[in-house]
Every structure is written in structure tokens, then in C-alpha cells.
C-alpha positions in Angstrom: 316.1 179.1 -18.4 315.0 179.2 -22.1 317.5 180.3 -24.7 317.1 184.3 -26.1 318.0 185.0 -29.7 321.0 186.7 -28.7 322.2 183.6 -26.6 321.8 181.7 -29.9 322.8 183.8 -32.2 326.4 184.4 -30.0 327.0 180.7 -29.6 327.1 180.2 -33.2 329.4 182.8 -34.2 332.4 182.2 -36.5 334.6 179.9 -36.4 332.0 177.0 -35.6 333.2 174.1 -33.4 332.7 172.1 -36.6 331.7 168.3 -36.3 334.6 166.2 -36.4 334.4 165.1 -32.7 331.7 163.2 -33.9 332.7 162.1 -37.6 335.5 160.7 -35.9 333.3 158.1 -34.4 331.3 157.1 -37.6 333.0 154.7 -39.0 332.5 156.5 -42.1 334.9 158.9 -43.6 333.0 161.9 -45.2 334.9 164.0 -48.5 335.1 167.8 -47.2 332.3 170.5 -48.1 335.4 172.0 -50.8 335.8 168.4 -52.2 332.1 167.4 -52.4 331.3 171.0 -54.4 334.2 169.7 -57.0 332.1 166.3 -57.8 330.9 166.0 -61.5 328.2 165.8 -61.8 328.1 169.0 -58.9 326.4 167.9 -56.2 322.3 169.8 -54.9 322.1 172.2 -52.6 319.8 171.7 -49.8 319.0 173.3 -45.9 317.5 172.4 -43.3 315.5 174.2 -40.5 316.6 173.7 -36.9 314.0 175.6 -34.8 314.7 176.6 -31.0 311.4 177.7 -29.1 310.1 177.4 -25.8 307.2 175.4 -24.5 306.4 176.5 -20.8 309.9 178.3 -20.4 311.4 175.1 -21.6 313.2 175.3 -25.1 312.2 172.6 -27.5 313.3 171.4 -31.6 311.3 169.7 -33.8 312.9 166.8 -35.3 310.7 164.6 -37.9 310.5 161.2 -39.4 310.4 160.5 -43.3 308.4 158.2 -44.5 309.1 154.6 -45.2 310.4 155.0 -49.3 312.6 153.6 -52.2 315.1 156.5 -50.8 318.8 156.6 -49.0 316.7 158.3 -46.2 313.6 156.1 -45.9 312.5 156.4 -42.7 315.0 158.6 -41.0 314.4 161.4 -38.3 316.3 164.6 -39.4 315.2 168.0 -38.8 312.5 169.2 -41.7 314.2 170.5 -45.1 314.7 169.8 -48.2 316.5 170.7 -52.0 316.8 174.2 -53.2 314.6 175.0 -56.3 315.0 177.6 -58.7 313.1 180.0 -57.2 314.6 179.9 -53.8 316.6 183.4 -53.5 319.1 181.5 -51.0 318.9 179.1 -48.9 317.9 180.4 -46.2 314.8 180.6 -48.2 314.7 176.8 -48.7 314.9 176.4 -45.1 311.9 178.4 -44.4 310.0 177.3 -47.4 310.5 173.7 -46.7 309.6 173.7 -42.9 306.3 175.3 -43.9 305.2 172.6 -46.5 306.4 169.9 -44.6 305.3 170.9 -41.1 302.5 173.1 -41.8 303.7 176.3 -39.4 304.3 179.4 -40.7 307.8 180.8 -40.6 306.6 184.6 -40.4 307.5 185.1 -36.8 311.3 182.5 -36.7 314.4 184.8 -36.0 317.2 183.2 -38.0 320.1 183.4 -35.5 322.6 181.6 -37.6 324.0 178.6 -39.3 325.7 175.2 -38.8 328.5 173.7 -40.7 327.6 172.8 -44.1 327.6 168.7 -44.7 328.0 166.8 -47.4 326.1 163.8 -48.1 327.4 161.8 -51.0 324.7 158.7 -50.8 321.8 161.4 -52.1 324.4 163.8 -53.9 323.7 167.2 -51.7 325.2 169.4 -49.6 323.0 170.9 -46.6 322.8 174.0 -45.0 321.8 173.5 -41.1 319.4 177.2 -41.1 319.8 177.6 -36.9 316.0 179.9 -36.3 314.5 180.8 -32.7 310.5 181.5 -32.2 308.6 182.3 -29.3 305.8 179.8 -29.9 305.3 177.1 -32.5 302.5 177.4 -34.7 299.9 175.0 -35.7 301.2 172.1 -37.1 299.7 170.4 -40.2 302.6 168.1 -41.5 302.1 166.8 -45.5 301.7 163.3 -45.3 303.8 162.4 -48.4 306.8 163.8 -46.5 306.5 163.3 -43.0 305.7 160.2 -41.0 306.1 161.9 -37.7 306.3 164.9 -36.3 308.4 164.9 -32.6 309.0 168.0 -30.3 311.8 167.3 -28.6 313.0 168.8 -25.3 316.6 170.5 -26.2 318.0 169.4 -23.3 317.1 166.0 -24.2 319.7 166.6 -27.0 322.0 167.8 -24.6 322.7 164.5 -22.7 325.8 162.7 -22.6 324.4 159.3 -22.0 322.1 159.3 -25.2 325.6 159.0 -27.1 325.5 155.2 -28.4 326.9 153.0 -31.6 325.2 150.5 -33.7 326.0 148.8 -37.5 324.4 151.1 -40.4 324.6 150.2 -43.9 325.8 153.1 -45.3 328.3 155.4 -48.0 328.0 154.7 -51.3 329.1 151.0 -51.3 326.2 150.4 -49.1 329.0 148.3 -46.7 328.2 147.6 -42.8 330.0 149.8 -40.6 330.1 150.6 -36.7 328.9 154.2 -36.3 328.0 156.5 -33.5 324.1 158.1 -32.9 322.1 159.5 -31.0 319.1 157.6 -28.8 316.8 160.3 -28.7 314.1 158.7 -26.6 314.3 155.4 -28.4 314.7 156.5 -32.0 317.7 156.4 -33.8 319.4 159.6 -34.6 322.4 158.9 -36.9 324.5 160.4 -40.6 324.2 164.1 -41.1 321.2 165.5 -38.7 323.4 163.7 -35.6 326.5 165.5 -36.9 324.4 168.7 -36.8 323.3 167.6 -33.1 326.9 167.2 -32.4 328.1 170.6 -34.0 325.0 172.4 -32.0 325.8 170.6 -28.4 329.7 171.9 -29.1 328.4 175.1 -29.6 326.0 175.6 -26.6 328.5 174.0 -24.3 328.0 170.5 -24.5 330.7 168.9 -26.1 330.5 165.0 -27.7 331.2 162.8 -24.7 333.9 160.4 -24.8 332.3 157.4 -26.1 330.9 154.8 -23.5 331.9 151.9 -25.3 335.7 153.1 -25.0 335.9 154.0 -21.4 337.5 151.5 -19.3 
């Protein structure tokens, strides 16, 4: 049965499950939100859009791939977002403004049920906002090619497996050093850093806690 707004908006009620379960298994220890707001120079706001709606009764997200760049997030799959500019009123209105230009649907019709923990992300000096919104359909997409390699419209419950939970080296922090961390094989891409923490903290919250890694079950 498809998520309703209400289901949504109840399961991420205060406190959130947070997404340590999972930061614990990326090798790479992250500065708190309060910590990362302290850095000088002050580190850029940014939000992201994590859309729930259903396709044929069955709830889907849309999860996109940047393009190939000179950029810590060259051609990683994240959910679609972006900075706050100056004329964002909050950033609830980045997340909104940003889906549009970089997926081409309108955001006219999305219920905003809620919010994710915020995460810092020291390698591009920002802290996001994970905007949680629901729609009944998903408008016409038109994604802006300068931004968006690939558009994928995932089954949630694809999101929601336990065996999709794997590890692999990354280069990453901001020594750029090899390190073991945890992601998420989302039909043969890699989902890993902040938009599989967000996964993790969203799972916790709709009842499917981080498994217990495969790699240290006996």
C-alpha cells in the first residue's frame, strides 16, 4: 500500500532516528551539524528534495546523477538540490526551486511532510537540508543538462532492502585518503556520503532500520 501524507509526515516527527547507525560504518568521521556551523569561513547552506509519490499504487523517489565535472561530487547519484541563494525565503524554498530547474517538474502540487537530519559536508563546505515532500503524480520531466546526467525513479521499497547494504574503498574527507565505507547498491549504482546517510535516516524512520552489516556477520 502506497504511503499518505499523514503516514509520512508522522514517521518523521521529532526526535528523528538521526543517522549514526550508518556513519558508524563509513569509515569516515563527520564534525556535528553545531561544529560544522562554527567553521570560518561559515560553511553554505543547501537542501535537497526527497519526493515520495506513487506510480500504479506503488510509491517511488527520484534519485539523480550529476554530471561527470572538476567537482567533489562528479558523477554522484544524490537526490536533486542544490545551494541557497539570496533570494530563497528558506530553505524549503531551495528545495523546491532547485528540483524544478534541475528536473524540470513543477513543485505546485508536492505536500512537504517534513524534514531529515541536517548533514554536514565538509569536502564542498555546506550543510544540507533533506526537504522530505509527497505528490500524487510526478510531473513531466525535462532535467537541465548542465546538472543532471540521469534522471532514475526508483521503487521506495527498493531503498528499503537489507541486502542492498554493501562496502567498498572511496577517496574521500578532505585529505582525499582511501577509506572503507558503507553504501547503498541501488540497482547497480553506487549510493554512498550524505544522500546514503539520508537513505539510512529515512529507512530508520519508516521502520527499516540499517541492517547489521553482511561483511561482519559470522
Amino acid at each position: 500500500m502506497a504511503l499518505t501524507p499523514s503516514a509520512l509526515r508522522a514517521a518523521l516527527k521529532a526526535p528523528l532516528p538521526g543517522y549514526g547507525s550508518f556513519t558508524a560504518l563509513s569509515g569516515y568521521p563527520r564534525p556535528t551539524v553545531e561544529a560544522a556551523l562554527q567553521a570560518n569561513p561559515p560553511l553554505r547552506e543547501s537542501a535537497v528534495l526527497i519526493l515520495v509519490h506513487p506510480v500504479d499504487g506503488v510509491d517511488h523517489t527520484l534519485l539523480m546523477r550529476r554530471p561527470v565535472y572538476k567537482g567533489v561530487h562528479s558523477g554522484q547519484i544524490g537526490f536533486p538540490g542544490g545551494k541557497k541563494e539570496p533570494g530563497d525565503p528558506s530553505l524549503l524554498a531551495t528545495a523546491l526551486r532547485e528540483f524544478t530547474e534541475e528536473t524540470g517538474a513543477p513543485t505546485a502540487g508536492f505536500e512537504v511532510v517534513g524534514q531529515l537530519s541536517r548533514i554536514p559536508i565538509p569536502p564542498s563546505r555546506t550543510v544540507v537540508t533533506p526537504v522530505v515532500a509527497w505528490s500524487s503524480s510526478l510531473g513531466r520531466l525535462a532535467p537541465d543538462r548542465r546538472e543532471v546526467a540521469q534522471l532514475m525513479d526508483i521503487p521506495l521499497h527498493e531503498l528499503l532492502r537489507d541486502d542492498i547494504l554493501r562496502r567498498k574503498p572511496f577517496a574521500m574527507g578532505l585529505d582525499g585518503a582511501v577509506r572503507m565505507a558503507a553504501y547503498w547498491d541501488v540497482r547497480g549504482e553506487v549510493v554512498w556520503g550524505a544522500t546514503a546517510m539520508m537513505i539510512a535516516e529515512l529507512r530508520t524512520a519508516l521502520g527499516y532500520p540499517v541492517p547489521a552489516p553482511p561483511w561482519e556477520r559470522s
